[in-house]
N, C-alpha and C positions, 0 to 999 in steps of 0.2 A: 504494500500500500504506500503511497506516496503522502507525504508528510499532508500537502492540503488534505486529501481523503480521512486519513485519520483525524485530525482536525474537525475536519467535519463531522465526520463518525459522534466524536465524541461529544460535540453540542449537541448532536441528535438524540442521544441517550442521555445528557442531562436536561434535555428540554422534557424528554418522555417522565424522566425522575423526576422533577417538576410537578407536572400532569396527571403521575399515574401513583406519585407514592413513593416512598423511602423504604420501606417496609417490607418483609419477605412477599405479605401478596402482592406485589407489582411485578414479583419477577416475568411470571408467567403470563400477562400482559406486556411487560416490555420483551419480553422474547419474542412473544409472536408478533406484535409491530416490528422487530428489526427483520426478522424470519421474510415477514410476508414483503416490506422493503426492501431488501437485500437479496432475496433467496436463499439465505444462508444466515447463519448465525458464527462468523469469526473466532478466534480466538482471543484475538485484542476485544471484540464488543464483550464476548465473557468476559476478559477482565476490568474492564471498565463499567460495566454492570454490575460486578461483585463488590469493585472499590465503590461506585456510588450506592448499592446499597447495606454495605459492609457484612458483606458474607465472606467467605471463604471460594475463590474463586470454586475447586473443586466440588464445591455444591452448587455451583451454576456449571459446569460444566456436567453431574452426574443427571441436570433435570435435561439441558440437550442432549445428551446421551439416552436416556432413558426412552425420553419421547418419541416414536420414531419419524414424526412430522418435521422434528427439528434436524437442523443439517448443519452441520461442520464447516462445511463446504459445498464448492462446486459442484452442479451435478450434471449427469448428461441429460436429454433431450427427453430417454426413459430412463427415468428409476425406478429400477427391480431389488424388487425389498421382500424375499422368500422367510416367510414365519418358522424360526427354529423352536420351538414348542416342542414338549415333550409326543405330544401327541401326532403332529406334523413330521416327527419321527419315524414314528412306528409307523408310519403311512406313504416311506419312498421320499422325503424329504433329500436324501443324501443323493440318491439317483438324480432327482431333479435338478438341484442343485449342479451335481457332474457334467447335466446336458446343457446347463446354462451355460457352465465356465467351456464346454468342447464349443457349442455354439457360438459365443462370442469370441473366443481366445484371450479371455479375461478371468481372472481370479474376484470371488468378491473382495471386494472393499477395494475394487477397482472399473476401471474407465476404460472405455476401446478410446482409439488414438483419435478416430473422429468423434469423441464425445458424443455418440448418441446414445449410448449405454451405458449403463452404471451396478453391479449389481453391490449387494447389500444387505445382511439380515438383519429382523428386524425381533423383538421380545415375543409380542404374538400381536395376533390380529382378530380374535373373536369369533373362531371360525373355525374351531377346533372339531366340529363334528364334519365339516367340510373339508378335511386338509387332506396333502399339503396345498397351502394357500398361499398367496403373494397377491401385492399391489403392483402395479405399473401406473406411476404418478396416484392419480388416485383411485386407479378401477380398481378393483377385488377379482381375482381370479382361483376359484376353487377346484379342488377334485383332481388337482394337476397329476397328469401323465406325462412322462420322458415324449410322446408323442404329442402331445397337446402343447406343450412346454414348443416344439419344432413351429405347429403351426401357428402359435403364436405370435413367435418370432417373426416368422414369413410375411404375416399379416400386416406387421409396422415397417417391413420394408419399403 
């Protein structure tokens, strides 16, 4: 980031701290204001979020970690966010997974080189009688098969 950007950044997050509170409950509104801003959430905005509302940065970082709405970072064009769940397990979770990472040539918690891909696991998704499950940005896709998983893929081509 470039010195003005951060600058920036950071009036923007004490303007929000202003507006929305000191307090722990502002975190999770000033997150998703920079979230939905940004498309991301930094690691300077977590720290500057935690100094203005004097947390412990690591507890602003364990709530964007946690969430799986909130982002780190960059992401590509689709985010594939496969639910590791115990029960998403027992259900070919690892299989699918496999066809994800031959399909794209990417490992999770990684990017194809044209950034249209991303993939990513995510805590779970609510869908444990339907699994394995995943999002692509924000759809819900259940009942995944290593075949289904292919024509998916094909689809956003």
């Amino acid at each position: 980031m470039l010195a003005s950007e951060v600058s920036a950044l950071n009036e923007e997050i004490q303007e929000l701290v202003q507006t929305l509170g000191n307090g722990r409950q502002a975190l999770m509104p000033i997150l998703q204001h920079i979230q939905r801003k940004h498309g991301y959430i930094s690691a300077h905005a977590q720290q500057e979020v935690a100094r203005l509302l004097k947390i412990h940065p690591v507890e602003v970082d364990g709530v964007v970690t946690f969430y799986a709405f909130f982002r780190k970072g960059r992401r590509a064009k689709y985010n594939i966010r496969l639910c590791q769940t115990i029960s998403c397990d027992l259900m070919n979770k690892d299989g699918i997974a496999k066809t994800f990472e031959r399909e794209l040539g990417i490992k999770f918690g990684e990017v194809t080189k044209d950034e249209k891909y991303s993939l990513e696991f995510i805590s779970c998704l609510g869908m444990c009688d339907q699994g394995p499950a995943m999002l692509i940005n924000n759809e819900v896709y259940t009942n995944l098969t290593p075949r289904k998983v292919v024509d998916i893929l094909n689809s956003l081509k």
